[in-house]
N, C-alpha and C positions, 0 to 999 in steps of 0.2 A: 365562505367558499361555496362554490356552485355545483352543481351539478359534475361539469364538464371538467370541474377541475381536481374533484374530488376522482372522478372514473379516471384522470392522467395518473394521479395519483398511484390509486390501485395497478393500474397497468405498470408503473415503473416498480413497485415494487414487485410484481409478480415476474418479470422481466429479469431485473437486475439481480433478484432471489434465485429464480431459474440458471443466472449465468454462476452465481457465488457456489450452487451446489454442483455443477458441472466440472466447474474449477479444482474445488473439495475432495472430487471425486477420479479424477483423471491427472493425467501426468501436466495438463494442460495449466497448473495450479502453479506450476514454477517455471521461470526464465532462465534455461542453464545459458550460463554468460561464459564459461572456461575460466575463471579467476572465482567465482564467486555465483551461485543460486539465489535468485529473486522470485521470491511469494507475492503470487497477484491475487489473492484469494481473496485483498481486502480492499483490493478496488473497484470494484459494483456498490461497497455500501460509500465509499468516498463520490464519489460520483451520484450516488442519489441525494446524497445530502446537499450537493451543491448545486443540483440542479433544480431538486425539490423539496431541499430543504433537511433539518434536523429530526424531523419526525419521520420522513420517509426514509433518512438515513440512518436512522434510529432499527425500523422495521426491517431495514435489509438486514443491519448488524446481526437484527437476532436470527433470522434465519444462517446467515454466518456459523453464528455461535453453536446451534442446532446440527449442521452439518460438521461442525467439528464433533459433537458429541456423537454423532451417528456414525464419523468415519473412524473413530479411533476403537470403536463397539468390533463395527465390520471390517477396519484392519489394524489389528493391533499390532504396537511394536514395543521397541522395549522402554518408551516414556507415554506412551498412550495411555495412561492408567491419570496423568495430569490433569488431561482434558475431558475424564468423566464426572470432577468437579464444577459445576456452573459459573461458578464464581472467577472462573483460567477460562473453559470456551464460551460462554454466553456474555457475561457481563463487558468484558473491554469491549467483544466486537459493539457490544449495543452503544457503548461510550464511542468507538470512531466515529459513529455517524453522527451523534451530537457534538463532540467537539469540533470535526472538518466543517458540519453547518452551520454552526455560530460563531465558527471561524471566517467564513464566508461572507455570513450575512453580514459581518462586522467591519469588511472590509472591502465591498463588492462594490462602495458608493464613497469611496476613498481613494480610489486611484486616482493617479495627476502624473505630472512633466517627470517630475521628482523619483515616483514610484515608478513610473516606466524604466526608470537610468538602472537603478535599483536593478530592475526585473533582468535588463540585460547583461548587468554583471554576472548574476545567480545563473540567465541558461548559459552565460560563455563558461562561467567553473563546470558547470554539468556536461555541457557538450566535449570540454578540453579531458577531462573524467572520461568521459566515453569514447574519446577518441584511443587515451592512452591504453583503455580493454580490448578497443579492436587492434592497436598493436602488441597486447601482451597476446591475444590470443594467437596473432599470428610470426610470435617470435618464439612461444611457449608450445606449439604443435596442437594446438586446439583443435578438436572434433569440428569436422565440417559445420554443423549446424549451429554451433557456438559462434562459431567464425561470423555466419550470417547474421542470427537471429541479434549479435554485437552490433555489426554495421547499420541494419534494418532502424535498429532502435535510436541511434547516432544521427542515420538521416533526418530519423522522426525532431529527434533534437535541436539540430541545424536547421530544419525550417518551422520547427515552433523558434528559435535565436531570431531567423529572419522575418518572421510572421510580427514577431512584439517590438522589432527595428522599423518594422514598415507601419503599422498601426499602434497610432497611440491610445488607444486602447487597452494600458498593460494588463496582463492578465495573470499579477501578481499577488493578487486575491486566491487565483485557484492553486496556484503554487502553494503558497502558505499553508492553506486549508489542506493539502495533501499529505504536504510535510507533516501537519498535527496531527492529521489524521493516522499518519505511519504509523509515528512515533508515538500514540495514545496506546495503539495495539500492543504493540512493542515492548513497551515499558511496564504498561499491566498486564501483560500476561507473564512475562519473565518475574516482573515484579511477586508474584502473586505463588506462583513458582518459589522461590527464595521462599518468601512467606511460609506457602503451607508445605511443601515440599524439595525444600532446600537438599539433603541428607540423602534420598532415596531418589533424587532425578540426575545428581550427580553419579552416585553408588551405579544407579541405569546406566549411565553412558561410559562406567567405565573407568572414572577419575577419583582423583583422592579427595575426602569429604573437606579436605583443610583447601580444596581449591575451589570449593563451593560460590564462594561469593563471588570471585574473579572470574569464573566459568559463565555463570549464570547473568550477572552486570555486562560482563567482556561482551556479551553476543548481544546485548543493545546497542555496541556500538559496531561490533562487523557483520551484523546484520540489519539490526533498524537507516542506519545509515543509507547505505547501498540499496534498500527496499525504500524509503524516502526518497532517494535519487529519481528511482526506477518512479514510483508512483506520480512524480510531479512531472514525471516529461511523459508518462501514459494517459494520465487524467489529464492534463492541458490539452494534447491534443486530441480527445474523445470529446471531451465538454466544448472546443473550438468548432469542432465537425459540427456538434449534433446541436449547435446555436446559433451555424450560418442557415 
């Protein structure tokens, strides 16, 4: 590694660190949709790993993990006490960025005819998904900006659908890679959750300890899901921008 590529290096990490703590930090951190909130807080370390790789997506993760530690200090709520654990905010995030990267690297020199078909099925489920939130939001009285920020992200979608129609080029490496990526966070920190704090994150929110497991598993899939969704059709079209 050179010089030159070592200093992209640093820059993307300070960058995309900079964006993850920004996120962390402000309401900017979530995508109200009107059906459903989407967390982007963990795609800067997705995106560095795929663009430079599992070690720089590695580095973003911890600074990730870090500003979760730091935001739950400075605002605490009534589960914040989870993520002063390193093991719930440090460690998965530092795992998104190595699994989206060697997720990536593994399958960046494997696309073909085949993978492309593939690729267009997966954004037409995603886009017919987002088409049907911009109509619950607008049959459900959704908040103006719900309304929008639906659409906005729907178009994003429709022309990544037409972008991997017209170039065979699929870019079903970064999809993939996203989706792992989500769902690495996802799963180990809820997981870890259960783990070390099954009893008293439930007792927090409210619920009975005998609904423990179903509470805690149940939001890997109404949440990991729908933030997978969101992440493959953010990171494809950011990684497309910033590669033409």
């Amino acid at each position: 590694m050179n010089n030159k590529e070592k200093t992209r290096k640093m820059v993307t990490v300070a960058m995309l660190g900079a964006i993850t703590m920004v996120l962390g930090f402000t309401p900017m951190g979530y995508i109200p949709l009107g059906l459903i909130n989407i967390t982007t807080m963990h795609i800067p370390v997705i995106i560095a790993a795929i663009l430079e790789g599992p070690i720089v997506g590695c580095l973003v993760g911890f600074i990730f993990g870090l500003s979760s530690i730091a935001n739950a200090m400075l605002r605490p709520g009534p589960i914040s006490f989870v993520f002063y654990n390193p093991i719930i905010s440090v460690l998965p995030r530092i795992l998104i960025g190595i699994f989206a990267g060697l997720t990536f690297k593994g399958l960046k020199d494997k696309n073909n005819e085949k993978i492309r078909k593939i690729s267009l099925i997966l954004w037409t489920i995603l886009t017919g998904f987002l088409i049907y939130l911009v109509f619950y939001n607008l049959t459900h009285q959704a908040k103006i900006y719900q309304i929008v920020i639906s659409i906005v992200i729907t178009i994003i979608a429709i022309c990544m659908l037409y972008l991997t129609y017209k170039n065979k080029n699929s870019n079903l490496s970064v999809a993939i890679a996203s989706f792992v990526g989500t769902m690495t966070n996802t799963l180990f920190v809820m997981g870890f959750i259960y783990l070390f704090y099954a009893e008293k994150y439930v007792t927090a929110l409210g619920i009975s300890v005998e609904a423990a497991r179903n509470t805690i598993f149940g939001a890997i899939i109404t949440n990991g899901l729908p933030e997978a969704i969101m992440s493959i059709v953010l990171v494809s079209a950011i990684v497309k921008a910033v590669r033409r």
